[in-house]
N, C-alpha and C positions, 0 to 999 in steps of 0.2 A: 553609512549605507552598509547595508549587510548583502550577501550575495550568496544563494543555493545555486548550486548545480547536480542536477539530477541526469547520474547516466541511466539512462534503459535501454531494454531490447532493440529498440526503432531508432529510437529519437535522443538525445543528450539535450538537455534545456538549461539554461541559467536565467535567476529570477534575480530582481531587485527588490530588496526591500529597507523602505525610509526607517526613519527610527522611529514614525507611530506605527512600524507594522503593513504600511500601504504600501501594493504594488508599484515599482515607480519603474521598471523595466522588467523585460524580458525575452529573451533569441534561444533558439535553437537553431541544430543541424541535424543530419541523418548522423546515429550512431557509427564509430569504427567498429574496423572488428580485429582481436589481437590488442596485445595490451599497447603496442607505439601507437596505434590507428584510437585507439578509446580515449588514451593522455593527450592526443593532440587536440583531437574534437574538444574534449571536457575543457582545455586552456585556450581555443579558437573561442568559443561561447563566452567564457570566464573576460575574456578578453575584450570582447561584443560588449559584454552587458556592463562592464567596469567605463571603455570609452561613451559609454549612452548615459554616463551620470559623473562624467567630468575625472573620468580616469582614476587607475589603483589610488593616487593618492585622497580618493575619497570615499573609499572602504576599509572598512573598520574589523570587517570579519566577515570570510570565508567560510562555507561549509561545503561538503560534498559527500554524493549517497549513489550506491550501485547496487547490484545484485550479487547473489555472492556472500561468501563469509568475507566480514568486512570487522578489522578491530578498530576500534576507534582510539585503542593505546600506541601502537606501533606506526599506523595509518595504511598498513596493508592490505590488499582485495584479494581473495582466492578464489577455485573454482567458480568464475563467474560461466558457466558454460555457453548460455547464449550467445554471451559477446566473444567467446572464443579466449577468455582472460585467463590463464592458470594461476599466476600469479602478476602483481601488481603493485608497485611500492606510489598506492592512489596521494597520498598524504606529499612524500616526498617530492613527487616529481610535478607536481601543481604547485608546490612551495618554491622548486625551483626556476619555475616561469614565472610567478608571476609577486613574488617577492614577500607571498604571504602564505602564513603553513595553516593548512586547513584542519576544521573538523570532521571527519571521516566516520559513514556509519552504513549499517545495509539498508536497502531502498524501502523496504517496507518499514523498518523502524522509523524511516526517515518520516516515513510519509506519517506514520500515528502520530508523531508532533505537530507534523502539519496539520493534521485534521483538527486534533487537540486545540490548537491555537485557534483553530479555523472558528470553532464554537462559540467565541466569545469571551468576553470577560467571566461567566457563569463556573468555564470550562477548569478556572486555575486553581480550584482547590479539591475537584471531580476525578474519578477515574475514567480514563476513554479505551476504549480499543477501537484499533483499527483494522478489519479483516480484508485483506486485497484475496478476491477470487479469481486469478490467470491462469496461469499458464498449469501451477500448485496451488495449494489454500494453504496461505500464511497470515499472521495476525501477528500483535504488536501492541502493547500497553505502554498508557501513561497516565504515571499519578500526581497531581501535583506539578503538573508542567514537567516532569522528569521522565525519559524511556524506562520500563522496567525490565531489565535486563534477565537475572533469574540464572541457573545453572549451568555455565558451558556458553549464557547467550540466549538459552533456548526458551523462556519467557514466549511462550503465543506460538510456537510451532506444534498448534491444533492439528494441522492437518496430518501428522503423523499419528493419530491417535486410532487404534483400531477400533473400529463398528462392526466388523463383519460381515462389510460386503462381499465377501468372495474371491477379490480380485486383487493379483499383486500388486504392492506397490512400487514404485522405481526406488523409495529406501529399504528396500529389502523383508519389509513385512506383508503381510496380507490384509486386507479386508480396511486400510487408512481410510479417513476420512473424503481423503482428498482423491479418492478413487470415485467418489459421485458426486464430490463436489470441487469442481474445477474444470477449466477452459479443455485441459488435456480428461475428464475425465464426459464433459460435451461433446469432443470432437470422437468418442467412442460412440457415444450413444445415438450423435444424431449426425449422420452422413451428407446432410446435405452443409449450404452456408450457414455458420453459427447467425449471423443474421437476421434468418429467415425463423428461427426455433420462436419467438414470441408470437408472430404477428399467424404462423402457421396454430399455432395453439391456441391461439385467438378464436381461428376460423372452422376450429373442430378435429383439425387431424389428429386421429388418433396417436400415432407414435409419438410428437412433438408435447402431447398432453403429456403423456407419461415421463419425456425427459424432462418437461418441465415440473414436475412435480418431485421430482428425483431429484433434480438441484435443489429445489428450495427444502425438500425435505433436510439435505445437506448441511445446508449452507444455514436453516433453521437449526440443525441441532450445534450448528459452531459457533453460533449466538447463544444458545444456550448456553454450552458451557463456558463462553467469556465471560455471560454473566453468574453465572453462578461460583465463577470465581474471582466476585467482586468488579466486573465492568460495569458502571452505569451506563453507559450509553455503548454502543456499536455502533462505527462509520462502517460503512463496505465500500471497499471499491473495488476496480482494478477488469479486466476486458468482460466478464462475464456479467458484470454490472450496466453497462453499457446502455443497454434499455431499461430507465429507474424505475418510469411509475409499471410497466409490468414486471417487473423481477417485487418490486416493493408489494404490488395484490397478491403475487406468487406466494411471498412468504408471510404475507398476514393471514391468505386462505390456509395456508400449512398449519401454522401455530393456532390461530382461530378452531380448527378442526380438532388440533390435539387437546386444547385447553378445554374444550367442550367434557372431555371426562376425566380432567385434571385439576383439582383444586391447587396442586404445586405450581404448575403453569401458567393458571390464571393470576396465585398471587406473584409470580414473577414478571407480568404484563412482557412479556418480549415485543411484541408493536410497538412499544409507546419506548422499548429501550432502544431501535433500531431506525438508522438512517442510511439510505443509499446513498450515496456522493456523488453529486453531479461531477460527470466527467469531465467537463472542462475546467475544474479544478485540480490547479497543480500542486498539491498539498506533499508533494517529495519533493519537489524542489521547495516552496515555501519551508517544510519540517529541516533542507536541508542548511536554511540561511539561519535558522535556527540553532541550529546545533553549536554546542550539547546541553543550552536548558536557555533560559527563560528571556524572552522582552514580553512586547507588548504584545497581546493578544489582533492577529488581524481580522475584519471584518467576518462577520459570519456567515457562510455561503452555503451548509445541507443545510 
């Protein structure tokens, strides 16, 4: 039995997974906040899902994924700021509850495994990215059932990439990607519940049109460039995703519009490379029972 635990924002989850890869448990709780309050939560879950399949002694391997810079050498967490974590010895102190030393990695890496795996058997010799659009727009590659990691780690941190929107970014640049495409760069644009921005864009209102159009415009060109530097496929996830089949016509009208006087566009089909990820897939915890590379591929759910 293998076992992801996935800390986030909200929620801390731990998954089961058999050795074909099938979900055979999983619990969560509300997230801590502060690193005693996170390590307790993460080994309360760990602890849950271990007794719901006949206890530690029938886990074979641990993984675990947060936000944050996360080494997956050391097993250290830093600046997680949502969960209030500055530092965190995540690796260490799960190893010492619960008698097994974990693999350790950041949540959105986590979750491109998951997705990766999520695909299929098709998926294991394919390159994937995964782009989580929340809170920031981060991404996340894997080739060959492996993360690819890249420079410092920094492999898929799209969202820092300037466009020249105008507008600073919280890394200290201007005009980022993730300044129109993300949860924080919606809650600029559209003041009411992010909720309401689809079904209101639906029904005509003008200003809801236009943010919708701004994301996808977004979030279309960070597809783009994942493919262009070799993703075949894009998963998306992550809060901004939330509503799939309108975010998914959002960004087919986008790219359908631009490929109209693009031969380069067209022959790169972005459509047919792009899948939204149904939200009730837990593909960070899945990518984290995974960690750090290969079984069996589970079920395929985009």
């Amino acid at each position: 039995m293998r076992i992801g635990i996935d800390i986030g924002g909200t929620k801390t989850a731990a998954l089961v997974l058999d050795d074909t890869g099938a979900t055979v448990g999983h619990v969560s709780a509300p997230s801590g906040r502060g690193a005693t309050q996170v390590l307790a939560t993460a080994v309360d879950v760990a602890d849950r899902a271990a007794a719901a399949v006949g206890g530690w002694t029938s886990v074979t391997h641990l993984g675990a994924c947060m936000p944050g810079l996360v080494d997956p050498t050391t097993g250290w967490a830093r600046h997680a700021v949502h969960l209030g974590v500055g530092s965190l010895d995540l690796a260490g102190g799960l190893e010492a509850a619960t008698g097994r030393r974990p693999h350790v990695d950041n949540d959105v890496k986590a979750a491109a495994l998951g997705a990766h795996h999520s695909l299929g058997p098709d998926a294991a010799t394919g390159t994937t990215a995964y782009l989580n659009v929340g809170t920031g727009l981060a991404a996340a590659i894997v080739h060959r059932g492996e993360v690819v990691r890249g420079a410092g780690g920094a492999a898929g941190e799209i969202g820092h990439l300037p466009v020249g929107s105008g507008i600073t970014c919280t890394c200290g640049q201007e005009g980022c990607l993730e300044t129109v495409a993300s949860g924080t760069a919606l809650h600029r644009m559209w003041p009411r519940p992010a909720g309401d921005l689809f079904p209101a864009a639906a029904a005509g209102d003008r200003l809801a049109g236009e943010v919708v159009a701004t994301l996808a415009r977004g979030i279309a060109v960070a597809v783009q460039v994942l493919v262009v530097t070799g993703a075949e496929l894009v998963v998306i996830g992550g809060g901004v995703a939330r509503d799939r089949a309108a975010l998914e016509a959002a960004l087919a009208a986008d790219v359908t519009a631009r490929a109209a006087a693009s031969p380069f566009l067209r022959r790169l089909d972005l459509v047919s490379r792009t899948r939204v990820l149904d939200g009730d897939v837990p593909v960070a915890a899945i990518g984290a029972a995974l960690l750090p590379g290969r079984t069996q591929p589970v079920e395929a759910v985009v």
